[in-house]
N, C-alpha and C positions, 0 to 999 in steps of 0.2 A: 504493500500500500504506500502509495507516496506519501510525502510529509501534509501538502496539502487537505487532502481527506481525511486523514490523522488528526488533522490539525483543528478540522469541524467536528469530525467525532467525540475530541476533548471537549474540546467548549462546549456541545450539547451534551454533555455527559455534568459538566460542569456548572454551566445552568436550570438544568433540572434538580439539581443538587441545592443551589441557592434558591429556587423557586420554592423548596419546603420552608425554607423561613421565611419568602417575602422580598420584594423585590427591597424594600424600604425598611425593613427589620434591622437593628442593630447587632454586630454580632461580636462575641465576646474574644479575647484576645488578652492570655496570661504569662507575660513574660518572666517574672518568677513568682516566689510566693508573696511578695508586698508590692508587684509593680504589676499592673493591669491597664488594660482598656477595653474601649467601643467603638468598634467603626461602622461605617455606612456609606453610602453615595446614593443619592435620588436619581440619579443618571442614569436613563436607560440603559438597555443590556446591548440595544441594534446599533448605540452611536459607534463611529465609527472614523473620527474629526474632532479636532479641536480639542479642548481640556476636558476634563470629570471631575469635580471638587470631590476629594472623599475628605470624609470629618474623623476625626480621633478621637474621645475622652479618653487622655490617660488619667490616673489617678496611683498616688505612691502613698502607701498605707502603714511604710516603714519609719523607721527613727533616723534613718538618714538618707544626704540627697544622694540620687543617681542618676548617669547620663542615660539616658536612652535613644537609640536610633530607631526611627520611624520610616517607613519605607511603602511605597507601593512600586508593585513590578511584574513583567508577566509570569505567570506559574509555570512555564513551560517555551525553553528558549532552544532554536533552532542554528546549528551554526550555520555561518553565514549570511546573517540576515538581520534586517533591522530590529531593537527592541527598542523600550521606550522604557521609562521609569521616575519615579520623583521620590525625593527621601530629603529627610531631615533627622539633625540631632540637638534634642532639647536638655536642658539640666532640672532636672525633676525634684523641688524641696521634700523634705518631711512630712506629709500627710498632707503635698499639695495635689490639687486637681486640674488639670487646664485642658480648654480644647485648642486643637491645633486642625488648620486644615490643608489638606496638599494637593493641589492641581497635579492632575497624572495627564501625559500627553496622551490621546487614540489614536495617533497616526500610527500606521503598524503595513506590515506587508506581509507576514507571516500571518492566520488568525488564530491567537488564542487568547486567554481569559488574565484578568489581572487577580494577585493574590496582594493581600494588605498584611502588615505584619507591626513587629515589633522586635527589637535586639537591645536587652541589658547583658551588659560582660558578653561573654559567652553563650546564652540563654535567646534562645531566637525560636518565635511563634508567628505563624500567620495562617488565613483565612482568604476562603476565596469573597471575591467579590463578583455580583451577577452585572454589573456597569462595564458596558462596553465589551460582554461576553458571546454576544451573538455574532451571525456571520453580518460581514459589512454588504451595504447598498447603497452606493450613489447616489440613487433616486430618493431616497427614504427621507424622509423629511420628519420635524419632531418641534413637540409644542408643551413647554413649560406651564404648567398653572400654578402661580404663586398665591397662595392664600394663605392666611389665618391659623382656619382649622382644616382638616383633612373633607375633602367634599365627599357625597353620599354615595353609596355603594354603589356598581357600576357605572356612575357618570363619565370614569375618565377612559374604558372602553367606551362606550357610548360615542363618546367625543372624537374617537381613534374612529371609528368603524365610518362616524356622516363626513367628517372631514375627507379620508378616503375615497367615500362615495363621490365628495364635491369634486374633486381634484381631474377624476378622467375630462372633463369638456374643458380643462383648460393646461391638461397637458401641454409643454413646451411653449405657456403664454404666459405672458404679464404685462402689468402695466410700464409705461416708460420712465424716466423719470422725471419726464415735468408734467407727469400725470394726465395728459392727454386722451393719447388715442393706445391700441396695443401694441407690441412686438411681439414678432414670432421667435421664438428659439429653435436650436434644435432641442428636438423632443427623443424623451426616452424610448424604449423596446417595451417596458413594464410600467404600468403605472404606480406612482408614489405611492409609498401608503406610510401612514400619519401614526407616528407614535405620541399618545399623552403620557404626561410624568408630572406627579403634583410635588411643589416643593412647599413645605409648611414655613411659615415665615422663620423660625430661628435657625433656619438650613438656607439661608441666602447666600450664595457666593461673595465673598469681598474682591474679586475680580471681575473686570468686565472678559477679562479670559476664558474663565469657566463658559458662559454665554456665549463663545464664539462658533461653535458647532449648532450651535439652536438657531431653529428657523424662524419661528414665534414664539415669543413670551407673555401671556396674559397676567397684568396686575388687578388680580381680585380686591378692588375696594369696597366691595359694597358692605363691608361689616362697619358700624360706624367706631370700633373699636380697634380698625387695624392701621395705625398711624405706625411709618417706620423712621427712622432717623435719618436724615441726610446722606450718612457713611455708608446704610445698606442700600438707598437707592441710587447714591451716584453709579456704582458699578453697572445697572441696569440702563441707566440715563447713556452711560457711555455705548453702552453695547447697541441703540437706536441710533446711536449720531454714528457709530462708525458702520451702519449700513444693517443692521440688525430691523425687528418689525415688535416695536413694544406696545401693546394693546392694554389699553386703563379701563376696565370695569368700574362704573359706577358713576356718580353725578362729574357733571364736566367739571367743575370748579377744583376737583381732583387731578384731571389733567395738568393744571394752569400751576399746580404747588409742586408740580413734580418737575414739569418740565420748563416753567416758566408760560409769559405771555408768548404769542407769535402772532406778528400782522398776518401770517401769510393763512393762517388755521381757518380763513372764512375762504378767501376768493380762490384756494388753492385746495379744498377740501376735496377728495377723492369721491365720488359715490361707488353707489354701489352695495353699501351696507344697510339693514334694518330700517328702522325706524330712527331717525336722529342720528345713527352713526356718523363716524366721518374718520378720516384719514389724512395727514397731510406731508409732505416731505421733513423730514429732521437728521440732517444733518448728509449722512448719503444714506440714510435708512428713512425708516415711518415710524411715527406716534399714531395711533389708529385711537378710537374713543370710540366704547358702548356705551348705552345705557344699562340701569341698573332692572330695566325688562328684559334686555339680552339674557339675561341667566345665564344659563350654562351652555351659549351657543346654540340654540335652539332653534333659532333661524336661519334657514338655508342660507340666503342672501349674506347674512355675517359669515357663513362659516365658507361659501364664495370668496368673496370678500378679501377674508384670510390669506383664502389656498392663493389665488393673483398677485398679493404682495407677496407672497413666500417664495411666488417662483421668479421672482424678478430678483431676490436675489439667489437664487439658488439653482443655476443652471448647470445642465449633464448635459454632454455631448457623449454616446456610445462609441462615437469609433476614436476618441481621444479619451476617455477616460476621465472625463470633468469632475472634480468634487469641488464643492465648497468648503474650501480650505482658509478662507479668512470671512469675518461676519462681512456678509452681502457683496462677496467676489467671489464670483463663478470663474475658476481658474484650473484651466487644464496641467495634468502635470508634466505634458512638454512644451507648456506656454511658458520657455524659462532662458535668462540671457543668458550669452557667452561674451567673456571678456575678452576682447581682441589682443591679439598677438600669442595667447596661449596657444600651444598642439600647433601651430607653425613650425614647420621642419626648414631649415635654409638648406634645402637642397644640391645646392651647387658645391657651398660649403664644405656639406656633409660626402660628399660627392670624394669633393679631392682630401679628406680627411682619411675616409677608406683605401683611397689609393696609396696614399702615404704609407696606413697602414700595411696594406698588402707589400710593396717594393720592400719595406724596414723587416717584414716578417718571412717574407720571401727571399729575393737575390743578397739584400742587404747583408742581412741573417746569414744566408750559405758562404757568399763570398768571404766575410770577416772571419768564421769559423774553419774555415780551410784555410787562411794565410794563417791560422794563429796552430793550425794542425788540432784541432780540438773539436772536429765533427759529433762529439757524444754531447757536447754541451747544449746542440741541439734537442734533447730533452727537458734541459729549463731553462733555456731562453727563448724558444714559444711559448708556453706559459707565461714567461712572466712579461714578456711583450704584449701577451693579449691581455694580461690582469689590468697592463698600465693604459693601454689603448681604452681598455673598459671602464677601468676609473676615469679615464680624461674625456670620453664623452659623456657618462654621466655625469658628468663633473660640468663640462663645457652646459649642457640639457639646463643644470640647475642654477648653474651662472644667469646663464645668458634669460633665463625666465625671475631672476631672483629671488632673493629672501624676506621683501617684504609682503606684505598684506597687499595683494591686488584684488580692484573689484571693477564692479558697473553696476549702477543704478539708474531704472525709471520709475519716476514717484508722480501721483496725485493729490494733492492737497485740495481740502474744502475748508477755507476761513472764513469762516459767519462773521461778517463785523459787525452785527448784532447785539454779537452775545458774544464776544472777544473768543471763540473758538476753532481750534484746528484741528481738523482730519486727516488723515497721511497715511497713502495706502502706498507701500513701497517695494516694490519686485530690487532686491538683493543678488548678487551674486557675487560669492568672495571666493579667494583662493591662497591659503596662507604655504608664504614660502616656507615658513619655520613652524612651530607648534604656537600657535594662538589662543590668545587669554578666553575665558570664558567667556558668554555673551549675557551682557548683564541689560534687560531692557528696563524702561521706567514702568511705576505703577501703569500707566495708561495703554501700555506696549501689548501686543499680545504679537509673537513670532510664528508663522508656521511655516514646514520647511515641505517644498513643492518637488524634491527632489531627493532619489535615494539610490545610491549605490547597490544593485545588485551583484550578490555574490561576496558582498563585503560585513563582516559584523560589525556592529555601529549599535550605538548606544546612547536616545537621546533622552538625558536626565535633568530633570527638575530639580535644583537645590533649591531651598527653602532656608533662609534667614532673615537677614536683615534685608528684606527684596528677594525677587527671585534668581536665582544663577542656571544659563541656560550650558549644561558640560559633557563632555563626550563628545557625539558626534557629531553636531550640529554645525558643526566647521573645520573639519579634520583636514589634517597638512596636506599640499599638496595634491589639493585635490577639489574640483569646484562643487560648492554648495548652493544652492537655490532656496532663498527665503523670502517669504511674504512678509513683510512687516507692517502691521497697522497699528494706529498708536492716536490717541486721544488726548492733548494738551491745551492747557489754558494759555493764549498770547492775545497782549495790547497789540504788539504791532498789526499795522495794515497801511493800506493803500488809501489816501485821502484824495477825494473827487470834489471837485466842483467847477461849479457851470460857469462860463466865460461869456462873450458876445463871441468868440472863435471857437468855441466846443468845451471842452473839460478839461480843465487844468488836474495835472498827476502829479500829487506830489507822494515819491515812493520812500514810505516809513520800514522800508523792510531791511532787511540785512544781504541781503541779494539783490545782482541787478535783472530788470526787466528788460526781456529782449524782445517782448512782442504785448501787445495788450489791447483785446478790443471788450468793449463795455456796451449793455443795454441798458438803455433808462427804461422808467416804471413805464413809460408809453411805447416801448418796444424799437426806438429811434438808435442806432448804430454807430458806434466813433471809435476810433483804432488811431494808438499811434502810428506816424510813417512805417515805410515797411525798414527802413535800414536804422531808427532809431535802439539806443537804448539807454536805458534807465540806472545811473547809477546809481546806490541807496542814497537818500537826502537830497538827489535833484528833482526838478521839476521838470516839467513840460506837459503841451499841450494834444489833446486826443479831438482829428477833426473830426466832422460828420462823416459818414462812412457808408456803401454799399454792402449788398449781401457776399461779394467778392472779397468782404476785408478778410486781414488774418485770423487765424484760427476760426474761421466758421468755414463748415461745409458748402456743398452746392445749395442746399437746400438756404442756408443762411442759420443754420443751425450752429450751436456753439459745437465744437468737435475739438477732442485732443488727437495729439500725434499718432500715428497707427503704432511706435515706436512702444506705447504704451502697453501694448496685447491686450488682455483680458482686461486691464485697468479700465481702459478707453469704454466701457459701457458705464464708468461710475459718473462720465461727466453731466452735471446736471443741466437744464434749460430752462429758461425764463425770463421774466422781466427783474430789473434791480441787479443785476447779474454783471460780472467781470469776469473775462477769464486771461490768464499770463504766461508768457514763457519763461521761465529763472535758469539762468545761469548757473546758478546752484540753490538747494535748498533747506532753509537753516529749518525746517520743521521736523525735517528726517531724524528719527533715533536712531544711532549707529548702533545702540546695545555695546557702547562703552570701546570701541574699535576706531580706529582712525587711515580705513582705506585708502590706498593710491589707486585711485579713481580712473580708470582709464577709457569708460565711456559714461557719462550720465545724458538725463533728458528728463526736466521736470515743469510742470503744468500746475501751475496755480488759479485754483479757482476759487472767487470772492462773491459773497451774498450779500446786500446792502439792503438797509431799512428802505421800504417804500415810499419813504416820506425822503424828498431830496437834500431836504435842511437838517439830517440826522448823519451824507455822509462823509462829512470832515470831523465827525466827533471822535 
């Protein structure tokens, strides 16, 4: 039997195993006799993308402190092949208690199931977990319900089975993103089918990471008792603006606390939903709003609704292999750069190197050893002729590509000048000449890697401290990596506009120069710097009226990014109040603590401006 079918026979062996306690059961975990815990994950078994928060209670029952290492990992590893893992080590008081939570990666190529554990001293215990145990599906799509208390018995099949049902007539469709009219995608072989999973409010994720594999997230408000703190909802807040679909159950005025005001939540609202529903753009994702009659999704129309934003960000291509690999980027996993000048062979070079070779190893070789009458010497001085020829072109190989950090990046940005916010969706690709530092991304970061060496073993781990530590494989020497990087940050800077008697004066607040910049006013009117202009940070200049031929807009006169972009190029938005830029470089990108020699970049800034004109030099 191959390892493949092996490899599902575990897991469903393994599954059916955790299904006698519950998908959501806590289970016990005794690393000696005074140090214990509890784990869990709400995360379904079919995910198969993105992070899984599992939770720990440990608790140390003894009279003195101990370390202990906390660990999630697969139960069953294959050589040669990707595994994935997150671990941590805590120092545990006297008769303290603490919960700890740890983001496990799903990205996996091999399938089997993750086991959760514990290690004091010597002493190591662990437990299966059923999250992320199933076989993966592309298509599969999944939908968090955040509430309170646990909802009533089969509602959240229930929910799984209509969602399903809604999904086949709109197969490979969604809405665009300036909410218009539709796009076709390509469409799957199989239809989606919709997993629920309810998270009980004190199992919120503190990452908007964990959310990045989720298609839909419902915030059950309607209890008038379920108020959460700023800390638990920012993560959710982020996980909508960086292209994710966050759906508020309950009176609007709910909405407006979570996510703020938006001019745009009237003239920009999406139909389509119930009774009163609405939906509007936030960020490169959607805030959607029920009413507190919606229930538990009861109405076709709402749960429509749903499945059309879910597929808009979440597109499968069958003969590329599409997952959704970052919230609301449908990104194939050979939608991925190359840094120029790698794997170029100088032929010519290498040409008369070999010749050399040969003449030194050949006549060279016989002629010297015969004047010197010492023909046996010919047993190690081929050898060691070719040992040196061997080290001096792998030598010459690793020279001439070097020893530092080489990359190329293409990145997206959405800065809401707004609401002082940036989005940054960034296709990576690094290649270290030497062994490279960890990759450490900010709170707001969430990393995924679109790219895996087959036949190679690699190990991408989670550390967990003070932030998170991305180590193993995630960028192993000499050798290119492919990373998706999306990342959530608060910035003042932006670009100030205003209106002249000659068009719009730009004065560029940013830290990069603009190489290209056209803008729409609230009435849909067109102005583009010249075509050969650009923008140093702190200069001015002026943006004339402009055709639907100006830069960066399509034939249509539509805003368009570079096709340089790949899959990125469906996040650019459209509309009125709208800017979009070319930068030279871009200060929003998180390196994950790295400082690349960049040897191709191409970045696209996109800017949202209040509807009101006199709002955009604020």
């Amino acid at each position: 039997m191959s390892c493949a079918p092996l490899s599902r026979v575990m897991a469903a062996l393994v599954a059916i195993a955790a299904l006698s306690v519950g998908a959501h059961a806590r289970q016990e975990l005794r690393g000696t006799e005074d140090v214990s815990a509890s784990v869990h994950s709400p995360w379904p078994e079919a995910l198969a993308r993105g992070y899984a928060p599992v939770f720990f209670e440990l608790r140390n029952d003894g009279e003195r402190a101990v370390d202990v290492d906390v660990f999630v990992e697969p139960q069953f590893r294959y050589p040669n092949s990707v595994s994935v893992a997150a671990r941590s080590q805590v120092a545990l008081g006297a008769g303290e208690k603490r919960q700890l939570e740890l983001l496990a990666p799903c990205y996996r190529v091999t399938q089997t199931s993750f086991g959760a554990g514990l290690r004091v001293g010597r002493s190591t215990t662990s437990t299966s977990l059923i999250t992320a145990s199933g076989v993966p599906e592309p298509q599969d799509r999944f939908l968090a319900w955040v509430t309170p208390k646990p909802l009533a018995a089969g509602s959240v099949e229930r929910m799984a089975k209509e969602l399903t049902d809604s999904d086949p007539a709109l197969v490979g469709v969604g809405p665009s993103p300036h909410m218009g009219s539709l796009r076709v995608f390509s469409g799957s072989s199989r239809t989606p089918e919709w997993f629920v999973f309810e998270v009980v409010a004190p199992w919120i994720p503190s990452r908007a990471a964990a959310w990045s594999g989720i298609d839909a997230v419902v915030l059950d408000m309607r209890a008038a008792s379920f108020s959460l703190a700023p800390a638990r909802l920012d993560p959710l807040v982020s996980y909508a603006r960086q292209g994710g679909l966050l759906v508020v159950l309950g009176d609007r005025a709910s909405v407006e606390r979570i996510v703020g005001e938006d001019d745009r939540m009237t003239d920009a609202a999406q139909k389509g939903f119930g009774v009163d529903g609405a939906a509007w753009p936030f960020g490169f994702g959607h805030v959607a709003w029920l009413p507190d009659a919606a229930g538990e999704l009861t109405e076709p129309l709402d749960r429509a609704a749903i499945a059309a934003l879910a597929a808009e960000a979440h597109v499968v291509d069958p003969s590329a292999g599409s997952y959704q690999v970052g919230t609301g980027a449908g990104l194939a996993h050979n939608d991925n750069l190359e840094i120029p000048g790698l794997g170029q062979v100088p032929m010519h070079l290498f040409a008369v190197i070999l010749l050399v070779f040969a003449v030194l190893i050949g006549p060279v070789n016989f002629l010297v050893l015969k004047r010197l009458q010492r023909p046996g010497l010919l047993l190690v001085t081929i050898p060691v002729i070719s040992l040196f020829a061997t080290l001096g072109i792998v030598g010459f190989g690793i020279l001439r590509q070097g020893l530092d950090l080489k990359g190329a990046a293409h990145s997206l940005t959405l800065l809401d000048q707004r609401n002082g916010h940036a989005v940054t969706f960034t296709r990576m690709a690094l290649m270290p000449g030497l062994a490279t530092d960890d990759l450490r991304p900010s709170r707001g970061t969430t990393v995924h890697p679109t790219t895996y060496d087959e036949g190679v073993t690699r190990e991408l781990t989670v550390r967990h401290g003070e932030g998170l530590t991305l180590a193993g494989g995630w960028a192993p020497v000499r050798s290119v990596s492919n990373l998706l990087v999306s990342s959530d940050a608060v910035s003042r800077a932006r670009i100030e506009l205003k209106r002249t008697p000659a068009g719009i004066e730009v004065f560029n607040g940013l830290e990069a120069t603009l190489q290209a910049l056209t803008l729409r006013d609230a009435e849909g009117r067109l102005y583009s710097l010249s075509g050969d202009a650009t923008l140093a940070p702190g200069a001015r200049a002026t943006a004339a009226p402009a055709g639907a031929g100006a830069a960066l807009l399509d034939a249509r006169g539509r805003f368009s990014a570079q096709p340089e972009l790949g899959a990125l190029r469906e996040r650019v938005l459209d509309g009125p109040a709208m800017y979009i830029a070319r930068l030279a470089s871009n200060p929003y990108i998180d390196w994950l603590g790295l400082d690349p020699n960049l040897r191709e970049q191409e970045h696209i800034l996109q800017g949202v401006l209040p509807l009101d004109e006199a709002d955009w030099s604020k």
